[in-house]
N, C-alpha and C positions, 0 to 999 in steps of 0.2 A: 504494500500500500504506500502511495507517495508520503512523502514525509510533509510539513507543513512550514517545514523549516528550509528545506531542499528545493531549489527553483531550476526550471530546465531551461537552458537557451540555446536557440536553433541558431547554427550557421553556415551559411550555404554558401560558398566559395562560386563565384561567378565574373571571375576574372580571365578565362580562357578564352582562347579565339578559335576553337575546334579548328585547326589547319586542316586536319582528316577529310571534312567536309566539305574541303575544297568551295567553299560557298565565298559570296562576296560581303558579308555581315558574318560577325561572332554566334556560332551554334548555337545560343540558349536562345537567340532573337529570332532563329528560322520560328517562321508560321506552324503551328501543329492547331489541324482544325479551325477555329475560328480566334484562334490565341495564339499565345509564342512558347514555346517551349519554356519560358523561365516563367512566363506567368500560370503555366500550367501547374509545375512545381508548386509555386508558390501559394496557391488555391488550395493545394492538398493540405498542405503545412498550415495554414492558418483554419482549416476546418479540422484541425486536432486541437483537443482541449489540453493537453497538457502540459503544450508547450507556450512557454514566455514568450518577451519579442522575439524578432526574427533576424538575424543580421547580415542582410546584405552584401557579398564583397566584389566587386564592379573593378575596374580598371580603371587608373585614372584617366579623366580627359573623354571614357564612355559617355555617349550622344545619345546610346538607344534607352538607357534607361527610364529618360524622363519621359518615354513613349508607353513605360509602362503603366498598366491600371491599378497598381500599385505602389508607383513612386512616390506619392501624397498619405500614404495610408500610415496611419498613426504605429498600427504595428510593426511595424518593418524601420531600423536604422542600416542606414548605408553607409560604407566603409571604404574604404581604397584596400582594393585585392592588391599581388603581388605578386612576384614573377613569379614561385612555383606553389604548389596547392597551399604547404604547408607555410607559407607564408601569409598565403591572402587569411589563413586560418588564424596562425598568429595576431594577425593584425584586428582579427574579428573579435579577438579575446582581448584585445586591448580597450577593444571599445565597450566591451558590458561590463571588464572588473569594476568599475568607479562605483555601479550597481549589485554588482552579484558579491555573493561569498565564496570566497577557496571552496564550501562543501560542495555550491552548486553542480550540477552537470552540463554539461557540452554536448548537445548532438548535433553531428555534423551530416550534412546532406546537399551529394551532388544538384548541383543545378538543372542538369540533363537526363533525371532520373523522376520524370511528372508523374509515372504509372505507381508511385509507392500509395501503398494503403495505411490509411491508419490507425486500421485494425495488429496490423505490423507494425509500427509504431509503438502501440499501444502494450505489445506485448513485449520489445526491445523494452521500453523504460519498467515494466513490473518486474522482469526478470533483474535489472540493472540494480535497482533500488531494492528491491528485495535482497539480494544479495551482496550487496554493497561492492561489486564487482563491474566495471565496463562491458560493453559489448559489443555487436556488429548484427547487424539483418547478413544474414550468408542462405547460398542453398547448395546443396549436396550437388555435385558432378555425376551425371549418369552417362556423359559417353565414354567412350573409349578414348584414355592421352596418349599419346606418344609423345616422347622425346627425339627432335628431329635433329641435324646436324647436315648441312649445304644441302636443304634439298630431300632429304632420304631418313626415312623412319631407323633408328639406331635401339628402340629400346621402348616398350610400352608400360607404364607408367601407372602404380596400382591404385585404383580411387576410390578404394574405400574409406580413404581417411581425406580425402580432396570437397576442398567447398569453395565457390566461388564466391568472393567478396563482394557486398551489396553496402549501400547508404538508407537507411541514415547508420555514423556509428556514433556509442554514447560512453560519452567519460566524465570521469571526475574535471573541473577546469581546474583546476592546480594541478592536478597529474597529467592533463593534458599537453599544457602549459609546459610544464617541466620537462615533458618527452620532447616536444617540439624542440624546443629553445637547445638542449640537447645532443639533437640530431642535424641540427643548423650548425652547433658550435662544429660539430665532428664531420660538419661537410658527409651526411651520412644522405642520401636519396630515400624521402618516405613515400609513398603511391598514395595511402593511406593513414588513417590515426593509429587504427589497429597495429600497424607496422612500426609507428614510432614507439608507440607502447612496449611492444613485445623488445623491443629494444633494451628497456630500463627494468626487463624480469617481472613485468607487471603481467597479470592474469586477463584472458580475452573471452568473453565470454561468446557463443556462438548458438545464435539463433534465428533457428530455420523461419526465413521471409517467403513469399511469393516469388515464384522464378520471373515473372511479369514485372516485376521492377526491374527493369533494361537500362541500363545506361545509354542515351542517344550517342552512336558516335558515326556513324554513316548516315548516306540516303534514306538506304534499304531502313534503317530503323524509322525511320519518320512512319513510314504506313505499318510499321508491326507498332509503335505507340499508338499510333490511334485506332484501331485494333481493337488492341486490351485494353486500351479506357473505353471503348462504347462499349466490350464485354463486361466491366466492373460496372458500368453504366445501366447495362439490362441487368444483372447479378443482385444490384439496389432494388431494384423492380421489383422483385421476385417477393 
């Protein structure tokens, strides 16, 4: 059960330019259905109760934001992101310490990740808090890995212990903090929180999400998001 002392703060790193996408605007601004990709995210996150504000991290000198339907909106502070994730993350945490406590929690969530539930969510912070433990939305790996080398399968790869890492993930902000700062100083590459973490021997806890929380990083993702959101869409219905 949430504690009453313990407050959650969302930070959604949105300082990327998805090169991948080959597009002429930054990936979270592509159109997804009648909205953009960052505003879609963003919809999910503020229709969950149990998270605090929302922060923001943008690019400096970014134009598209104030196009958002959300640039005005009281819950949401925006930040200057930063050249690598865990930077724009750092800098997110800089801006709600003057507000939060060392106890609070951090959940971080990609930008280009609109199809999360927040029923998943929801069960990411009861496990967290319950347990007084971090975590991650993950979902188990059912194909078949191999390990390649120029080209040519070298060695197939056993996945019963393999899970693919999903957003949002949630920590302590002093432990987070700490890991970051960290892994900055040690010039160490994080992908993720989970990763700085496990850095500092700190415990990760892993709980199975929706495999439907996709991270947009192609075309082809564009029509599988909208997709699974008008199937969560009829699923509501139901």
């Amino acid at each position: 059960m949430r504690s009453n002392i313990e407050k959650i703060w969302c930070i959604v790193p949105a300082a990327g330019i998805g090169s991948r996408m080959q597009a002429a605007i930054p990936k979270q601004y592509l159109k997804l259905s009648s909205t953009t990709i960052l505003d879609a995210t963003l919809e999910r996150l503020l229709s969950c109760d149990d998270l605090n504000d929302i922060v923001v991290c943008i690019q400096p000198g970014d134009t598209y934001w104030q196009e958002s339907v959300y640039s005005a909106d009281e819950r949401i502070t925006v930040t200057n992101g930063g050249k690598e994730r865990a930077d724009s993350v750092l800098n997110g945490i800089r801006s709600i310490k003057h507000r939060a406590a060392l106890n609070d929690w951090v959940l971080v969530h990609d930008a280009a990740r609109p199809c999360v539930r927040c029923s998943d969510i929801a069960l990411l912070i009861r496990a967290a808090l319950g347990q007084q433990i971090g975590g991650i939305l993950a979902s188990p790996i059912h194909d078949t890995v191999k390990k390649v080398d120029h080209q040519l399968a070298v060695k197939t790869i056993d996945r019963s212990s393999l899970w693919r890492a999903l957003t949002p993930q949630l920590f302590k902000l002093e432990e987070l903090e700490t890991a970051l700062l960290l892994a900055k100083k040690q010039q160490q590459v994080v992908t993720d929180e989970a990763s700085a973490i496990e850095k500092i021997n700190r415990p990760v806890q892993i709980i199975e999400g929706h495999s439907d929380n996709i991270k947009i990083t192609s075309q082809s993702d564009l029509n599988l998001a909208r997709f699974y959101i008008q199937q969560q869409e009829k699923e509501a219905c139901v």
